[in-house]
PyMOL Python script that loads the backbone (N, CA, C, O; Angstrom):
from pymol import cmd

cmd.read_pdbstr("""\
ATOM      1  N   UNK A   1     -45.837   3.434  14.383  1.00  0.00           N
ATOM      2  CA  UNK A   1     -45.760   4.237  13.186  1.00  0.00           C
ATOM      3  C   UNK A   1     -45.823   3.309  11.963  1.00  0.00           C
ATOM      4  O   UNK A   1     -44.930   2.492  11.736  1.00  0.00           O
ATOM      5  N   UNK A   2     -46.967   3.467  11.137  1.00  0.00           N
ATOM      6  CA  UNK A   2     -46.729   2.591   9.649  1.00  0.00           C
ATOM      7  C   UNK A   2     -46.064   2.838   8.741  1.00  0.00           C
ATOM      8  O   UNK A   2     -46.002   3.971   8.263  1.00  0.00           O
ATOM      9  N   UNK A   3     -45.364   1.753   8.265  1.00  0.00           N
ATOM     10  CA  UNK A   3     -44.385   1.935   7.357  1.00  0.00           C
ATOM     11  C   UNK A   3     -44.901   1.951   5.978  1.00  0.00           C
ATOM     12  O   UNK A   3     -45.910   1.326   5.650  1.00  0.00           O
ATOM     13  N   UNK A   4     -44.042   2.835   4.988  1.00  0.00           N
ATOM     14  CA  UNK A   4     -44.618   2.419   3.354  1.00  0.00           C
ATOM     15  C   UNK A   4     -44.436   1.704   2.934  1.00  0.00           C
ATOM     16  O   UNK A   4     -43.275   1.597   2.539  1.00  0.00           O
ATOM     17  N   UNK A   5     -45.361   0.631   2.656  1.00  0.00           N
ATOM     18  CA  UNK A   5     -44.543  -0.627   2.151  1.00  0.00           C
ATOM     19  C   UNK A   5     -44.103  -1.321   2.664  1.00  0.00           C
ATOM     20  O   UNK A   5     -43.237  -1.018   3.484  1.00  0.00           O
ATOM     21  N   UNK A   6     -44.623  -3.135   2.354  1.00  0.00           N
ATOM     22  CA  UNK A   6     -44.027  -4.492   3.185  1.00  0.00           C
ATOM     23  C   UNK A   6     -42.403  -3.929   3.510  1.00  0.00           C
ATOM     24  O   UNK A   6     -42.029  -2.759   3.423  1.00  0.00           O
ATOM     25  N   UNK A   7     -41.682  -4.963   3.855  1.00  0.00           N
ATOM     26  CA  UNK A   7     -40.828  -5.581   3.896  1.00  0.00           C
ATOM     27  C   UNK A   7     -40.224  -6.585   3.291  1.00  0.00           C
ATOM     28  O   UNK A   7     -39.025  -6.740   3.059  1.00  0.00           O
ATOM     29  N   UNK A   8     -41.237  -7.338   3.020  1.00  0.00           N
ATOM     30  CA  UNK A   8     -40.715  -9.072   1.918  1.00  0.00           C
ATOM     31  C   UNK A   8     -40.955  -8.564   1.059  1.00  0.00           C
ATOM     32  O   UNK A   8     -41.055  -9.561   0.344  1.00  0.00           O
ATOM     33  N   UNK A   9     -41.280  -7.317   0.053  1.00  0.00           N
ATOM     34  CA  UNK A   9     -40.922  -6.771  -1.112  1.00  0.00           C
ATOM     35  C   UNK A   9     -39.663  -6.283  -1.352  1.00  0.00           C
ATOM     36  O   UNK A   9     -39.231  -6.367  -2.502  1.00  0.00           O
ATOM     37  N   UNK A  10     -38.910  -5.732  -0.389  1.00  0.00           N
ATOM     38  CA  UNK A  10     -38.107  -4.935  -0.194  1.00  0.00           C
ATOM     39  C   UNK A  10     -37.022  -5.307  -1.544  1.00  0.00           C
ATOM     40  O   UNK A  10     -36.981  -6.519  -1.756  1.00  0.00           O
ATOM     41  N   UNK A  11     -36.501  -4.808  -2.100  1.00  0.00           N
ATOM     42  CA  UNK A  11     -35.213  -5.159  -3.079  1.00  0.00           C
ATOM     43  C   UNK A  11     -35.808  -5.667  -4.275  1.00  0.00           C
ATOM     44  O   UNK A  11     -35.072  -6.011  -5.200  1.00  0.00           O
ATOM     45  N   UNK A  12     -36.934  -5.746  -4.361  1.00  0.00           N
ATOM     46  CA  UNK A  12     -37.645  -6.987  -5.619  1.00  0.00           C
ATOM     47  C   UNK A  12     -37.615  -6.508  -6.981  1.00  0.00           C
ATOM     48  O   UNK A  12     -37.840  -7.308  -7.889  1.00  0.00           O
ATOM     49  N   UNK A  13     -37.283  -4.916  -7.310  1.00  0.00           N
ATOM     50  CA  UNK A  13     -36.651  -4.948  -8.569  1.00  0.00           C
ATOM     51  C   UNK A  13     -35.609  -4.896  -8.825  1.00  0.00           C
ATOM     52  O   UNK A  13     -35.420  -4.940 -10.041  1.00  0.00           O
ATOM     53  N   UNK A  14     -34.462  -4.790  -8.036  1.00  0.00           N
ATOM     54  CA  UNK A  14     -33.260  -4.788  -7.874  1.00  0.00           C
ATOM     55  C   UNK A  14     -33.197  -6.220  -8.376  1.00  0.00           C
ATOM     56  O   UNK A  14     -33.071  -6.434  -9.581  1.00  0.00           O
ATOM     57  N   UNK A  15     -33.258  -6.949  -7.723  1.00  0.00           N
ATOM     58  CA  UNK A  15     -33.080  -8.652  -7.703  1.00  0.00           C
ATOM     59  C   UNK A  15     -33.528  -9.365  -9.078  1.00  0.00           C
ATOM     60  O   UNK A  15     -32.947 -10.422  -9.324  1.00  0.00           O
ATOM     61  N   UNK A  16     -34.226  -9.040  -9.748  1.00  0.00           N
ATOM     62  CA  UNK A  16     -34.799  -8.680 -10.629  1.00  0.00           C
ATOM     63  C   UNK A  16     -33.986  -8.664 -12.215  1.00  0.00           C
ATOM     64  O   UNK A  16     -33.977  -9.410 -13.194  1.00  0.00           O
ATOM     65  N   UNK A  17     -33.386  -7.471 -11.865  1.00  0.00           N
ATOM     66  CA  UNK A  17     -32.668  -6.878 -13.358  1.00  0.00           C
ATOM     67  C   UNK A  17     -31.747  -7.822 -13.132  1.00  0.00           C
ATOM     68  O   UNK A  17     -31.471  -8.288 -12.027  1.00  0.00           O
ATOM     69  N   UNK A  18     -31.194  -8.156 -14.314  1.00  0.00           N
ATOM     70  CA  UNK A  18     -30.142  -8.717 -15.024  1.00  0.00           C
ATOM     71  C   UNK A  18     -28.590  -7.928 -14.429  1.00  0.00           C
ATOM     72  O   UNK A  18     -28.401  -6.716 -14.334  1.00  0.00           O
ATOM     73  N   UNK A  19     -27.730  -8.909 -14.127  1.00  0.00           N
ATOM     74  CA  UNK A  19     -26.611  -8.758 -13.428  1.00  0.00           C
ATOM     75  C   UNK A  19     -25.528  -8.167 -15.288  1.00  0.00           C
ATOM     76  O   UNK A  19     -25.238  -9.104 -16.032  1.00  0.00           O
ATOM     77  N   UNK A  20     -25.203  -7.050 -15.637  1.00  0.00           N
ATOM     78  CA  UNK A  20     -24.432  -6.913 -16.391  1.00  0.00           C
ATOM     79  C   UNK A  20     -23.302  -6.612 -15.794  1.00  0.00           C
ATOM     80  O   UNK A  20     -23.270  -5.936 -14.765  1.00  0.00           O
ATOM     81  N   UNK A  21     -22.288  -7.070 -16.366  1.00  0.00           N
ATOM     82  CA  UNK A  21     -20.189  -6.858 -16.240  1.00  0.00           C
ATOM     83  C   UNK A  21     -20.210  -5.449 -16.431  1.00  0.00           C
ATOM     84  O   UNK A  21     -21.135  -4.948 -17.070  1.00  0.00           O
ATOM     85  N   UNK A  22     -19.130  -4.618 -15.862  1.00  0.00           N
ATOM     86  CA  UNK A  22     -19.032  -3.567 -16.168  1.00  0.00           C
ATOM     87  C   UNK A  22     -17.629  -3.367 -17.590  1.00  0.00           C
ATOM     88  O   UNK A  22     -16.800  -4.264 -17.740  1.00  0.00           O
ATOM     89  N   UNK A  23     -17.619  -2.657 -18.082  1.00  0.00           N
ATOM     90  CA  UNK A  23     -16.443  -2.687 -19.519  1.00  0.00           C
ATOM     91  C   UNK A  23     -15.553  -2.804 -19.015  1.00  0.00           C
ATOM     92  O   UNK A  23     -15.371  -3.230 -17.875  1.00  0.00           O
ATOM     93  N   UNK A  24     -14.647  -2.359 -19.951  1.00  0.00           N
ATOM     94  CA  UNK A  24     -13.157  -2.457 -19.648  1.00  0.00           C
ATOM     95  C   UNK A  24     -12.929  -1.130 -19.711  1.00  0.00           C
ATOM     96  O   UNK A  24     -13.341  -0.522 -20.699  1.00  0.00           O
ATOM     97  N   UNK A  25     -12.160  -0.365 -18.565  1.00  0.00           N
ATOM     98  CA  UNK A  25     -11.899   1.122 -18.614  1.00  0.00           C
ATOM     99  C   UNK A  25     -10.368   1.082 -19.003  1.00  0.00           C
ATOM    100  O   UNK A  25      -9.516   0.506 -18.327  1.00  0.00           O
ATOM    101  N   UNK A  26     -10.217   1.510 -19.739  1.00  0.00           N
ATOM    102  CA  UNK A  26      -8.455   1.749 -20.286  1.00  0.00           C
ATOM    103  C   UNK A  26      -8.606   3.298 -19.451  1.00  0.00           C
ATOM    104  O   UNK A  26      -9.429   4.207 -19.349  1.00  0.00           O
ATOM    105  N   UNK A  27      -6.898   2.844 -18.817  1.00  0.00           N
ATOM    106  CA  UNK A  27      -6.500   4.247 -18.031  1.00  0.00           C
ATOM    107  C   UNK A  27      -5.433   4.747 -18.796  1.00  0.00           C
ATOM    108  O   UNK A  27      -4.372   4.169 -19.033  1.00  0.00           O
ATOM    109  N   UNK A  28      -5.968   6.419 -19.349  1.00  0.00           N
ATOM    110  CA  UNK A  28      -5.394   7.423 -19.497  1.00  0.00           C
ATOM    111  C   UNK A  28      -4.845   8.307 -18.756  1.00  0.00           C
ATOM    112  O   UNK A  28      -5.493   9.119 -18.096  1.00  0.00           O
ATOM    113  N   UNK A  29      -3.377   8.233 -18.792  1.00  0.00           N
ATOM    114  CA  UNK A  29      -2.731   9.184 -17.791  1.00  0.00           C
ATOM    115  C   UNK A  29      -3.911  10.826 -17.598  1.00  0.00           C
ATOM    116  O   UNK A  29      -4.782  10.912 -18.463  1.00  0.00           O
ATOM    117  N   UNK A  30      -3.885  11.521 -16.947  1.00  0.00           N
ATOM    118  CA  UNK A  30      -4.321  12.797 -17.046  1.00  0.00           C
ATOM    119  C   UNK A  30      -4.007  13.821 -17.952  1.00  0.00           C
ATOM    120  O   UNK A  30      -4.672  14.368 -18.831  1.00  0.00           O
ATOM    121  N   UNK A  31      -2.486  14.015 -17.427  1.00  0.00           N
ATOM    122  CA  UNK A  31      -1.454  14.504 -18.904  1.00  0.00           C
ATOM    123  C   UNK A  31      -1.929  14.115 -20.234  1.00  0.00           C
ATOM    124  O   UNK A  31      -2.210  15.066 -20.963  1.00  0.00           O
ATOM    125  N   UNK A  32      -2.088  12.907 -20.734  1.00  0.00           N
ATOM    126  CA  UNK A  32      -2.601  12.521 -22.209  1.00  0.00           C
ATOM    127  C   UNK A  32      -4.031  13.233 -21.940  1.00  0.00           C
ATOM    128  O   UNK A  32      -4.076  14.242 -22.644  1.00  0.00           O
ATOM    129  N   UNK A  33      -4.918  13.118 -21.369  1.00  0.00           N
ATOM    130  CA  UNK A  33      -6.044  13.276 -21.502  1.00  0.00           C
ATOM    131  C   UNK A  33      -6.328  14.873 -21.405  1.00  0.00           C
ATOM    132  O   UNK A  33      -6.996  15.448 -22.264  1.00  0.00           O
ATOM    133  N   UNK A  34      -5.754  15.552 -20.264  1.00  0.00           N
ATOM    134  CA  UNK A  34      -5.929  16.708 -20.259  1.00  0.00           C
ATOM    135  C   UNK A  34      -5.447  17.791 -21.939  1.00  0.00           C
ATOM    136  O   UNK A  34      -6.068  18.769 -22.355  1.00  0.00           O
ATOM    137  N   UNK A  35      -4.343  17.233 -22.482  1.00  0.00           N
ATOM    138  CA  UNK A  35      -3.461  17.594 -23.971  1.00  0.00           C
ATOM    139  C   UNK A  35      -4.539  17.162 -24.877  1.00  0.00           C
ATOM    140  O   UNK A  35      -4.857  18.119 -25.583  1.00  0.00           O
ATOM    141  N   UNK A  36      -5.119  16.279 -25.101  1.00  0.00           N
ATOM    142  CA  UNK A  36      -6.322  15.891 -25.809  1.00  0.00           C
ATOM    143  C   UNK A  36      -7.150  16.503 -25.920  1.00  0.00           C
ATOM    144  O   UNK A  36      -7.701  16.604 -27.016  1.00  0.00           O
ATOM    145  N   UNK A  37      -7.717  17.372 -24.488  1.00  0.00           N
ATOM    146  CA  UNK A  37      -9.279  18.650 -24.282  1.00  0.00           C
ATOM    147  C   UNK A  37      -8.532  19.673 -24.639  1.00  0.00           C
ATOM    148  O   UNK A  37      -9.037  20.582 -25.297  1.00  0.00           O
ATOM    149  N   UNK A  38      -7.575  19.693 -24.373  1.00  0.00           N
ATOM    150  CA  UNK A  38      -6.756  21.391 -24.876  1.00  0.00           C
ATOM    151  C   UNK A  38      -6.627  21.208 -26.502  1.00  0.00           C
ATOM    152  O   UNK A  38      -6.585  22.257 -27.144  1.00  0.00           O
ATOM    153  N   UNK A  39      -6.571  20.176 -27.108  1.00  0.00           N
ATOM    154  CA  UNK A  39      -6.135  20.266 -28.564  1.00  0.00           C
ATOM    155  C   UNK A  39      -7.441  20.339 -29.371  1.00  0.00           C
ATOM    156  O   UNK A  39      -7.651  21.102 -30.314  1.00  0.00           O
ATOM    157  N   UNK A  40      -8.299  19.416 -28.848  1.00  0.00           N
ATOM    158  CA  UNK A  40      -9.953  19.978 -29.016  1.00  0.00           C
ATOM    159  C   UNK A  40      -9.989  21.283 -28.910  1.00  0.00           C
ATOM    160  O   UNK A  40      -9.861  22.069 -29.849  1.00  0.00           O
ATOM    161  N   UNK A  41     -10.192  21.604 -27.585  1.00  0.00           N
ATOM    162  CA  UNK A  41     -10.932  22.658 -27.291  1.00  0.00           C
ATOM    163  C   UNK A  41      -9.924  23.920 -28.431  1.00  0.00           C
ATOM    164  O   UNK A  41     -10.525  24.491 -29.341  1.00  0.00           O
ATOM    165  N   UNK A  42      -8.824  24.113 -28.253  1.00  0.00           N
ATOM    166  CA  UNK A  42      -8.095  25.311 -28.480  1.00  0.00           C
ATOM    167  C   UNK A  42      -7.508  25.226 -29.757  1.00  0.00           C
ATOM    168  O   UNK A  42      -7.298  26.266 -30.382  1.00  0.00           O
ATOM    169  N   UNK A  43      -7.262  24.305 -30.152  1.00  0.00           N
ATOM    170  CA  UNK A  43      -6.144  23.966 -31.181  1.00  0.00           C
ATOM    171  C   UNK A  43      -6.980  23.894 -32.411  1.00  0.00           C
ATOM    172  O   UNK A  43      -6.920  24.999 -32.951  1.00  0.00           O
ATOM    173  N   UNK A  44      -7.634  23.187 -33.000  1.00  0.00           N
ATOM    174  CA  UNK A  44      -9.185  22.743 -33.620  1.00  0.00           C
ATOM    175  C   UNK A  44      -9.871  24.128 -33.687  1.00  0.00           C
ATOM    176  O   UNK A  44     -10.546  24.579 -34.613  1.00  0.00           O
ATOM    177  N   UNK A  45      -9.620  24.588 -32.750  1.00  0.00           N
ATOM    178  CA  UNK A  45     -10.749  25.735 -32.870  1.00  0.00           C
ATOM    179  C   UNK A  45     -10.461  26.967 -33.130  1.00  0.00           C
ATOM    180  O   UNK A  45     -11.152  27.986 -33.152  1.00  0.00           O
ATOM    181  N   UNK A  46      -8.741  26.650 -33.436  1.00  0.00           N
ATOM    182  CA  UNK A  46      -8.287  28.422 -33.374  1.00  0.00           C
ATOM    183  C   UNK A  46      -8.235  29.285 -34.750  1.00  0.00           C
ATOM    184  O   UNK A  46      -7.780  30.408 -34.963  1.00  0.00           O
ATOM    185  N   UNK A  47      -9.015  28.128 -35.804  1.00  0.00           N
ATOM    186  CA  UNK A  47      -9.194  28.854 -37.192  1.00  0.00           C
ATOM    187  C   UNK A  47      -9.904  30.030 -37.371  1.00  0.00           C
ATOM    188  O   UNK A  47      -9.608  30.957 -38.124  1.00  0.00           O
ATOM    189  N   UNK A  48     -11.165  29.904 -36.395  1.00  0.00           N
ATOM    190  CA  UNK A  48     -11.895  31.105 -36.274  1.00  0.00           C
ATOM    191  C   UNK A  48     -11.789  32.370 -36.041  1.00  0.00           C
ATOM    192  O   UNK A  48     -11.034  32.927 -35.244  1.00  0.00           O
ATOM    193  N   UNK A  49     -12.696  32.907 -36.873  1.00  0.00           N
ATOM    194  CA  UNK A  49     -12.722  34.565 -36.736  1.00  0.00           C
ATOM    195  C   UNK A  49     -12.562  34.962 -35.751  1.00  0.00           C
ATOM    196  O   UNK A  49     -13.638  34.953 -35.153  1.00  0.00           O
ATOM    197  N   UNK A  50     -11.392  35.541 -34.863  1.00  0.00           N
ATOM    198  CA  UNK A  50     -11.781  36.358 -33.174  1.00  0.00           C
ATOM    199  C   UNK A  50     -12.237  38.038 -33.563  1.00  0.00           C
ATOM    200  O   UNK A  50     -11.699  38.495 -34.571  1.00  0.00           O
ATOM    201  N   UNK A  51     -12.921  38.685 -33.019  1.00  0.00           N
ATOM    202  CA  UNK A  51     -13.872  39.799 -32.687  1.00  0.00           C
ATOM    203  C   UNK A  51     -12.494  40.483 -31.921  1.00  0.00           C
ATOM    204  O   UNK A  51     -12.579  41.573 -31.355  1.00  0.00           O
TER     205      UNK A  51
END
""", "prot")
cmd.dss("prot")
cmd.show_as("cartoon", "prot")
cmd.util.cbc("prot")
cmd.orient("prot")
């Protein structure tokens, strides 16, 4: 059965790109974060006209 494509290509743009660090993730409890989308979402928004 023929395959697509060598083999000694295999990975060659991978290998390729530039190795970047990943950031720095600061961890937010859930609690903070979840109080944060609720104050967005609900709080911020509750000036509006309701129907």
């Amino acid at each position: 059965m023929p395959s697509h494509g060598s083999l000694t290509k295999a990975g060659k743009v991978r290998n390729q790109t530039p190795k970047i660090q990943p950031k720095e993730k600061s961890k937010e409890s859930p609690k903070s974060r979840n109080r944060k989308e609720f104050e967005k979402r609900v709080l911020k928004s509750g000036n509006k006209k309701q129907s």
